[in-house]
C-alpha positions as CSV (number, residue, x, y, z in Angstrom):
1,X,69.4,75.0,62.0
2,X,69.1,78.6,62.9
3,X,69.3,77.6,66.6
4,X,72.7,75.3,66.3
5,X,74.4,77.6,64.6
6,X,73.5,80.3,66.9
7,X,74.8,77.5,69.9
8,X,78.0,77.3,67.9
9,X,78.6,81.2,68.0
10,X,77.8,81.0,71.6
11,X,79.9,78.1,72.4
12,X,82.8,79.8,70.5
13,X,82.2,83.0,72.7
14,X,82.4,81.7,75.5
15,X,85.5,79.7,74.6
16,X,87.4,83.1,73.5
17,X,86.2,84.9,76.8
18,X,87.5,82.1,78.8
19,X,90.4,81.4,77.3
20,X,91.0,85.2,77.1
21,X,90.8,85.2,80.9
22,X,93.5,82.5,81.3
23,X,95.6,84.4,79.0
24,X,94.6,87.7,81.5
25,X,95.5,85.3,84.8
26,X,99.2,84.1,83.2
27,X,99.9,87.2,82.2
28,X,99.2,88.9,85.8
29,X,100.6,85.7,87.5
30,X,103.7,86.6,85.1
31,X,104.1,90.1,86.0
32,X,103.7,89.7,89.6
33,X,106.8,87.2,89.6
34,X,108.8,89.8,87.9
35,X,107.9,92.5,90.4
36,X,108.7,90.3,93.2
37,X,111.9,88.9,91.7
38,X,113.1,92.4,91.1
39,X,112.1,93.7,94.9
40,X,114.4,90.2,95.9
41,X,116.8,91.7,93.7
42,X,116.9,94.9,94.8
43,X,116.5,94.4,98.4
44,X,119.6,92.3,98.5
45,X,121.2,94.4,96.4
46,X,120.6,97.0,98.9
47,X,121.1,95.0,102.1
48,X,124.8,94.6,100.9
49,X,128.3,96.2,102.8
50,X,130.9,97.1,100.1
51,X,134.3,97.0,101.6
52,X,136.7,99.3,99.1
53,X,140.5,99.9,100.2
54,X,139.6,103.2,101.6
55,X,136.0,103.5,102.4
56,X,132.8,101.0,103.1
57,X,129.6,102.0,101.4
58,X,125.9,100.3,102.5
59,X,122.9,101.8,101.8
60,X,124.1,105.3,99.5
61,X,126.2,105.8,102.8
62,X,129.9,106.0,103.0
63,X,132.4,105.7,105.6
64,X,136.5,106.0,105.5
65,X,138.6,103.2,107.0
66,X,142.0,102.9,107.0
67,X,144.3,100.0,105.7
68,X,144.3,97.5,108.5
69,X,140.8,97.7,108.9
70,X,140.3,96.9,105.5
71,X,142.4,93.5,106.1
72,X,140.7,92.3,109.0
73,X,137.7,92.8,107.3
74,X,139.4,90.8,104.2
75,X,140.2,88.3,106.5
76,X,136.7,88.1,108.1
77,X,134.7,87.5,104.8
78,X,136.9,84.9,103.9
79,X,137.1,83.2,107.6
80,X,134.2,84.3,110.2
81,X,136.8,84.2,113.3
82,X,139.8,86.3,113.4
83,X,142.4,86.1,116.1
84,X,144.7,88.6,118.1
85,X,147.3,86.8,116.5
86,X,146.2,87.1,113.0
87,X,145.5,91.1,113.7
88,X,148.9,91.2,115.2
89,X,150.4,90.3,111.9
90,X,148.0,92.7,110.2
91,X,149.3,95.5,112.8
92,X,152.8,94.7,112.9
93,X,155.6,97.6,112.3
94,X,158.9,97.5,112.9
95,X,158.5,100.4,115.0
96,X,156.4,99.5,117.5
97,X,157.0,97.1,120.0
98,X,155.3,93.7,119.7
99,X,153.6,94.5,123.1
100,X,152.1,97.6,122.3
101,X,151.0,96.2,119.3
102,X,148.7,94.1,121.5
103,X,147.5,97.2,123.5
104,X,146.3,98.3,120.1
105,X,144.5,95.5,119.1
106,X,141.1,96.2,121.3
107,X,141.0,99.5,120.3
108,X,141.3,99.0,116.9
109,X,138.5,96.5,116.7
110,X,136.4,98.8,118.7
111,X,137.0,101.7,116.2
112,X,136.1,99.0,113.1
113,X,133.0,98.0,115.3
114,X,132.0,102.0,116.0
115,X,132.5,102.8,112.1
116,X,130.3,99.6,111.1
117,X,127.6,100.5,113.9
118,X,127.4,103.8,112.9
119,X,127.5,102.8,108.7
120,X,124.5,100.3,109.4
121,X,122.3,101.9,112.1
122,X,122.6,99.1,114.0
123,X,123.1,99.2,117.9
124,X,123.5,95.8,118.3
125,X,127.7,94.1,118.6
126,X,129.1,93.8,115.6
127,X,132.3,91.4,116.8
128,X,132.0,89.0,119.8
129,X,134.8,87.9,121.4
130,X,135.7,85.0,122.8
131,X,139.0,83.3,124.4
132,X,140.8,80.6,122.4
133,X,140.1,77.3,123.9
134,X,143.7,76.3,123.8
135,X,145.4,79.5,124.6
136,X,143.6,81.3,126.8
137,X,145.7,84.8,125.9
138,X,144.4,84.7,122.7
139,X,140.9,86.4,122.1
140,X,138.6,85.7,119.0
141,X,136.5,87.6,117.3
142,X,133.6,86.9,115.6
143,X,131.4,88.7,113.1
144,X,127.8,88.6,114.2
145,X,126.1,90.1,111.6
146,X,124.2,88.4,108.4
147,X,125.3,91.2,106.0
148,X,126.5,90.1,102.8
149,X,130.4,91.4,102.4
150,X,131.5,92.2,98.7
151,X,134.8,93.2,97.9
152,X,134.6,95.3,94.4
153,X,138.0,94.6,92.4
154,X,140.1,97.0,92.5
155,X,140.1,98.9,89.5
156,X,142.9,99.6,88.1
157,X,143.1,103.9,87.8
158,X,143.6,105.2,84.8
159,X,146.8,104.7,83.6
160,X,148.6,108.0,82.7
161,X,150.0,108.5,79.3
162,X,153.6,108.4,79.4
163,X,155.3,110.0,77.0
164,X,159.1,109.7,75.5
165,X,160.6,112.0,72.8
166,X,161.3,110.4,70.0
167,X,164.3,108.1,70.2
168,X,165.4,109.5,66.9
169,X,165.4,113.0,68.3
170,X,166.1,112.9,72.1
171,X,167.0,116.5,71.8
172,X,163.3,117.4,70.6
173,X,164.4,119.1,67.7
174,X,161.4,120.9,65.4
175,X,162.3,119.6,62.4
176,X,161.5,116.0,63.1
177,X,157.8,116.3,63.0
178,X,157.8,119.4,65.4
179,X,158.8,117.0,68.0
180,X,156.2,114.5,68.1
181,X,155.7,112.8,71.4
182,X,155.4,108.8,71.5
183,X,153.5,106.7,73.8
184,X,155.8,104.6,75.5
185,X,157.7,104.1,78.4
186,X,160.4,105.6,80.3
């Protein structure tokens, strides 16, 4: 009897040890998937191009661009082609003639490519360009880059407190409450 029993105890130890084990393997198997989910996460959180009005950020790095630039990158994320003709309408002032504002256009994509080469350390073309297969004046250009875009919403900057005078005392008398200001509006 001594020896069944003895079985039993063995049987159940090795039972707990294995199952223990298991429990060991899930629980690495469980933690390595976290680590490499948060590496995927991180990594394409980090392989990402912000576009703000003013600046692009990738990497901690930071570089200014101006208004236009901002657009045809706008219009790029949302299309992957962009025109001379849609830049044109991006570029287009009253006070320049409709010519020169053609003249501008290569050199303005070639300032956006220099800021975005130099922002990602990468030597390779950020635009191609191509001619328009039905008008052969028109140029296209491509972004060639698998960069994820992401335009932040704007947010909106802190609103600064107006304040009125009391409509009761438009003067700002003392005696009314020392001349309490109100929020409100002009």
């Amino acid at each position: 009897m001594s020896f069944s029993f003895c079985h039993y105890s063995l049987i159940t130890q090795k039972k707990a040890l294995y199952e223990s084990k298991k429990m060991s393997k899930l629980i690495y198997l469980l933690l390595f998937l976290v680590v490499i989910g948060v590496l995927y996460f991180l990594n394409k959180k980090y392989n990402t191009l912000y576009v703000h009005h003013n600046y692009l950020s990738y990497k901690n790095k930071k570089i200014g661009i101006n208004n236009s630039e901002y657009k045809i990158l706008k219009v790029l994320h949302n299309e992957t082609i962009i025109t001379t003709n849609n830049i044109h309408h991006i570029l287009s002032n009253k006070e320049l003639h409709p010519n020169h504002i053609y003249r501008l256009i290569p050199e303005v994509m070639r300032d956006l490519n220099k800021t975005l080469v130099l922002l990602l350390a990468n030597n390779n073309l950020v635009f191609s360009v191509s001619k328009n297969k039905l008008d052969r004046r028109i140029r296209e250009y491509t972004f060639n880059l698998n960069i994820r875009m992401v335009f932040p919403l704007a947010t909106e900057k802190r609103k600064k407190k107006k304040y009125v005078i009391s409509e009761k005392n438009s003067q700002f008398i003392p005696k009314d409450n020392f001349g309490k200001l109100e929020d409100g509006r002009f």
